[in-house]
C-alpha positions as CSV (number, residue, x, y, z in Angstrom):
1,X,0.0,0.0,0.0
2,X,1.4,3.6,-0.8
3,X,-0.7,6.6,0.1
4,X,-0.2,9.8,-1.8
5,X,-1.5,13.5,-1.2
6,X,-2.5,16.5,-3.2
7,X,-2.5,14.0,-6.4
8,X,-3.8,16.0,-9.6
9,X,-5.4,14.0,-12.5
10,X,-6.0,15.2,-15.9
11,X,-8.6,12.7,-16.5
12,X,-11.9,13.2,-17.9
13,X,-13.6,11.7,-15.1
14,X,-12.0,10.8,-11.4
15,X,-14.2,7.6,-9.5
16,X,-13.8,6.7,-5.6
17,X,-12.2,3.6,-6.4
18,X,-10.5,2.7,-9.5
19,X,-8.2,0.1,-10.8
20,X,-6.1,-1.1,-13.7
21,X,-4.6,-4.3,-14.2
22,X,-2.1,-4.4,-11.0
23,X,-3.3,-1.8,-8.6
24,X,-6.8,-0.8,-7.5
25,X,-6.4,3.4,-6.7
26,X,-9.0,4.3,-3.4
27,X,-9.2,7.9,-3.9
28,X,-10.7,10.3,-1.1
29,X,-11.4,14.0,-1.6
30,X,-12.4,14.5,-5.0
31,X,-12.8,18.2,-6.3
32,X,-12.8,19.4,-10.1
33,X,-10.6,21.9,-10.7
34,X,-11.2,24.7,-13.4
35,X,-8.6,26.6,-14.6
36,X,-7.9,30.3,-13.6
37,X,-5.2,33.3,-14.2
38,X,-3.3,31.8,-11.3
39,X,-3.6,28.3,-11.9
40,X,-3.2,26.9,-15.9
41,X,-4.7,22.9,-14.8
42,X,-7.4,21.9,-15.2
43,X,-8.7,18.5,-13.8
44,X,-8.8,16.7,-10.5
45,X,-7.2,17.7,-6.8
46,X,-7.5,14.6,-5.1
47,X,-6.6,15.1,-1.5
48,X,-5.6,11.0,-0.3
49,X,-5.0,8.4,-2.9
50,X,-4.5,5.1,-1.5
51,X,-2.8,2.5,-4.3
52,X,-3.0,-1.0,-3.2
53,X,-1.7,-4.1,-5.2
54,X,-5.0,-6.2,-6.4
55,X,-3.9,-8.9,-4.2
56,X,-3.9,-6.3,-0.9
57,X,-6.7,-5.4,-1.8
58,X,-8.7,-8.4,-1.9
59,X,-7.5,-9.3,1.2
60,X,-8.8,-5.6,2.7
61,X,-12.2,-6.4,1.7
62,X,-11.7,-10.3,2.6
63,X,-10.8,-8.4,6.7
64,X,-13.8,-6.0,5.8
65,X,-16.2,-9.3,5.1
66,X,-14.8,-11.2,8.3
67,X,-15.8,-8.1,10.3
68,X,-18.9,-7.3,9.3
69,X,-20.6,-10.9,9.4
70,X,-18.9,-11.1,13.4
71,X,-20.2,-8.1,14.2
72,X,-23.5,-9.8,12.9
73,X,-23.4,-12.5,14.8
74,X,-23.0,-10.5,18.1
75,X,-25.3,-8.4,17.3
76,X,-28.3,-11.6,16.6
77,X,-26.4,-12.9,20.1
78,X,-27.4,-9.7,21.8
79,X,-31.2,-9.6,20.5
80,X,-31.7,-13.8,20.8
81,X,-30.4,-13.1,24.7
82,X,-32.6,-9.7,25.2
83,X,-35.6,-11.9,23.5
């Protein structure tokens, strides 16, 4: 994982979470940028961009999955003892 700051993209269009065929790209703080007298780009500011390889990443949601379905199952404890 390698996070980055104050990233600026030229693309036409910038997506949450994007990916190409290594590296899946979470980005955070997305704002358009039009040009001005001060400032010639025009694009993206993006301020946190997290790149993980696919495999990492997999494994993040994998942990994310695990988490959520305990968190489940304590939470169905807690109403099944309440009940």
């Amino acid at each position: 994982m390698k996070i980055f700051t104050n990233v600026q993209s030229s693309a036409e269009t910038v997506k949450p979470v994007e990916y190409d065929d290594y590296h899946v790209y979470v980005n955070e703080g997305i704002t358009k940028v039009d040009s001005t007298e001060e400032n010639e780009f025009t694009g993206w500011h993006i301020s946190k961009q997290t790149m993980y390889d696919k495999n990492e990443y997999i494994m993040l949601l994998q942990n994310q999955v695990t988490d959520t379905e305990l968190a489940i199952v304590e939470l169905y404890e807690e109403v099944l003892g309440n009940g």
